[in-house]
C-alpha positions as CSV (number, residue, x, y, z in Angstrom):
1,X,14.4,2.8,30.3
2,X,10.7,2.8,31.3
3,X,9.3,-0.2,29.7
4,X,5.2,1.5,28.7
5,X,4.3,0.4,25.1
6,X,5.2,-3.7,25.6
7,X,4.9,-3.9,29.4
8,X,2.9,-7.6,29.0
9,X,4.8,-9.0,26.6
10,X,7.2,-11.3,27.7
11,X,8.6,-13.1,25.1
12,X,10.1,-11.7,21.0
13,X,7.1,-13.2,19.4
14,X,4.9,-11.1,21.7
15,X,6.3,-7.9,20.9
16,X,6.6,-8.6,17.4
17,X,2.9,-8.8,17.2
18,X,2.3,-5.9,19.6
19,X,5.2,-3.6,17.8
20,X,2.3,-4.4,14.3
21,X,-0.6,-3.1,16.4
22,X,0.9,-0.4,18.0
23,X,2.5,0.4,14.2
24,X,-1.3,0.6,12.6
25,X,-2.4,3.1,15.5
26,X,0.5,5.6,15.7
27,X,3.1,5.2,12.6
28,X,2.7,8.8,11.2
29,X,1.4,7.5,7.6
30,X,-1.7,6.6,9.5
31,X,-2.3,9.7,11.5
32,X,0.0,9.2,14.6
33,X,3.0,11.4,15.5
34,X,6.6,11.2,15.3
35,X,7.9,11.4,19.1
36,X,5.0,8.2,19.8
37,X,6.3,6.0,17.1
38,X,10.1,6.8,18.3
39,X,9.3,6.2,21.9
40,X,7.5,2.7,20.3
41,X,10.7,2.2,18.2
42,X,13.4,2.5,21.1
43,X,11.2,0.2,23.6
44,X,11.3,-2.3,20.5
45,X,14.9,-2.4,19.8
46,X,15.5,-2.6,23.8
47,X,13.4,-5.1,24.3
48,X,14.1,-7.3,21.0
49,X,17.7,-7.6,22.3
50,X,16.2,-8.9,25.6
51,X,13.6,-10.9,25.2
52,X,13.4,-15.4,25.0
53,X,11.9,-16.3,21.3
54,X,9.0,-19.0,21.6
55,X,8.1,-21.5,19.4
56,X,5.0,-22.6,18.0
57,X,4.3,-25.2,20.6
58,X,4.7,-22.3,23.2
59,X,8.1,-23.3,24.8
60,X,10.6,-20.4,25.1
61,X,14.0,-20.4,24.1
62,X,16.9,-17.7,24.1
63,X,18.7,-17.7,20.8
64,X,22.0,-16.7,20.4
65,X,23.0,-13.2,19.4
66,X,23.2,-14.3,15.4
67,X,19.9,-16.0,15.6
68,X,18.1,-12.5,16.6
69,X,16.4,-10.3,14.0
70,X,17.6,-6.6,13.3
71,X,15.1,-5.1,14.6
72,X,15.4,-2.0,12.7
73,X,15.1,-4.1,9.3
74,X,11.9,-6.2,11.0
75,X,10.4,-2.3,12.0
76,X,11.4,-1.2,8.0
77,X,9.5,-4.6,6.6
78,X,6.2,-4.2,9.1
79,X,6.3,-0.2,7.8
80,X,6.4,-1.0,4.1
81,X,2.6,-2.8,4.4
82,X,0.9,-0.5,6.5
83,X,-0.9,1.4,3.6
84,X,-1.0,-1.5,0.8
85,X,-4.6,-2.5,0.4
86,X,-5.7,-5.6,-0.6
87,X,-3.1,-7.6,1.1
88,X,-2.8,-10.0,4.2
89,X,0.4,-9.9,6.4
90,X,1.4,-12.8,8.3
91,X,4.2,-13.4,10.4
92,X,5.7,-17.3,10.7
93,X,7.9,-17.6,13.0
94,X,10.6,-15.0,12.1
95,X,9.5,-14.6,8.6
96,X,6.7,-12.2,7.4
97,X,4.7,-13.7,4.6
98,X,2.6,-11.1,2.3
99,X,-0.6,-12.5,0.3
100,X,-3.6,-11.0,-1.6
101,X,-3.3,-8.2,-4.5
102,X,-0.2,-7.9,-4.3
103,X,0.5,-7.1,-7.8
104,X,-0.3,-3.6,-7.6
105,X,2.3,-3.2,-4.8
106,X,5.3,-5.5,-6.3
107,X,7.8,-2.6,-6.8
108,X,7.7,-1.2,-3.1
109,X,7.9,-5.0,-1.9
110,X,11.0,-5.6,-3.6
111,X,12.2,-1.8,-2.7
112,X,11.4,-3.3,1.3
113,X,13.6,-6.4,0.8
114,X,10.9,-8.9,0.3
115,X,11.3,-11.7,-2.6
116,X,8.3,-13.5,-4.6
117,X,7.7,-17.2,-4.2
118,X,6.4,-18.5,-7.1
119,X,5.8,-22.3,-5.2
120,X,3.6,-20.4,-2.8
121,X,2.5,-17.5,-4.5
122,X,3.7,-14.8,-2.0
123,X,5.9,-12.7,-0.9
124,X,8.2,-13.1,2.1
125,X,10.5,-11.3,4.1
126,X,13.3,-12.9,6.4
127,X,16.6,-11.1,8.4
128,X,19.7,-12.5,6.6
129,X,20.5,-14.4,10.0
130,X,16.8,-16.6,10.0
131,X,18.2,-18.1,6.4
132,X,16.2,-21.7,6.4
133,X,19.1,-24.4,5.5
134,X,16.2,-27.1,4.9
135,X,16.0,-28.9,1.3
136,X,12.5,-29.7,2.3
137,X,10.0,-27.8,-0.5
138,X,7.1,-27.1,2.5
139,X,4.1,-25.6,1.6
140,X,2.5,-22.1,3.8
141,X,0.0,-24.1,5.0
142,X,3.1,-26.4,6.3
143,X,5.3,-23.5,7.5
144,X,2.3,-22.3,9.5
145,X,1.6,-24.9,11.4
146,X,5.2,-25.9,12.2
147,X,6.5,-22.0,12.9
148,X,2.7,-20.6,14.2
149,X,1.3,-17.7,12.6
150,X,-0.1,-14.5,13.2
151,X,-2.0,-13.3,10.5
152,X,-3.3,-9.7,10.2
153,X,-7.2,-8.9,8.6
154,X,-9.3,-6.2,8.8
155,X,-12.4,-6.7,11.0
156,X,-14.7,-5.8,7.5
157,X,-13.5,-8.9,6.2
158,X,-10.9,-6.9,3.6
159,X,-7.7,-7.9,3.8
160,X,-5.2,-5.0,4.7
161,X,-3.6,-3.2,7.3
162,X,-6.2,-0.6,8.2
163,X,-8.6,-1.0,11.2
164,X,-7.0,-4.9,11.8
165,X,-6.9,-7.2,14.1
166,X,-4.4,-9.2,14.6
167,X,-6.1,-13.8,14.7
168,X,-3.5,-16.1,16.3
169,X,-3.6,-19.5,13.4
């Protein structure tokens, strides 16, 4: 396979967050085509079986085959917020994180798999393999800064999927 779409990316992390850019451009529901977003889809599932995982301090590991996300389910999750307004996206470490209005959007959350947090007001979306085993109640302020996060906003200052870029916290 010819690697085009995540040719610079060298680590899961790095494809995650290029697999969300690449979504917002040419995922049919925002004007791309079908045979670009499969194309995108196959490199992604090739390469997300391949790829080391890094951690927040930057150090690269390769986790063992249970530890990796379905990257199927992670494309499913990323798909469900492209077209909800209002909301801010943000992926910590292998769990995305959904603030903003979300009220509006609720039912299609829980229809993508993601559960409400009342402690942090949000909604969040993990593969049943990234399960945290931690008694530890942290806050999403914590859980960024000990997982990293990549959070996507709009460049008019909106929160949302549409016309983002994607800020490195």
């Amino acid at each position: 396979m010819t690697i085009k779409y995540f040719a610079h990316c060298k680590t899961l992390n790095q494809i995650k967050q290029e697999y969300k850019r690449l979504a917002k451009i040419n995922h049919p529901d925002c004007g791309g085509d079908d045979a670009t977003m499969a194309a995108i889809n196959a490199e992604f599932d090739e390469l997300s079986k391949k790829l080391p995982q890094e951690t927040a301090t930057g150090e690269t590991y390769q986790p063992k085959e249970e530890e990796r996300e379905a990257p199927e389910k992670f494309r499913e999750a990323v798909a469900a917020t492209l077209n909800m307004d209002g909301v801010m996206v943000e992926l910590c470490g292998s769990w995305l994180w959904v603030t903003g209005n979300t009220y509006p959007n609720r039912e299609r959350l829980k229809e993508a798999g993601y559960r409400f947090s009342k402690n942090k007001v949000a909604w969040y979306w993990h593969d049943e393999n990234s399960v945290s085993h931690s008694k530890n109640r942290y806050s999403l302020d914590e859980i960024r800064t000990m997982h990293g996060s990549e959070t996507v906003k709009n460049q008019s200052g909106k929160l949302g999927w549409a016309n983002t870029e994607i800020t490195l916290a």
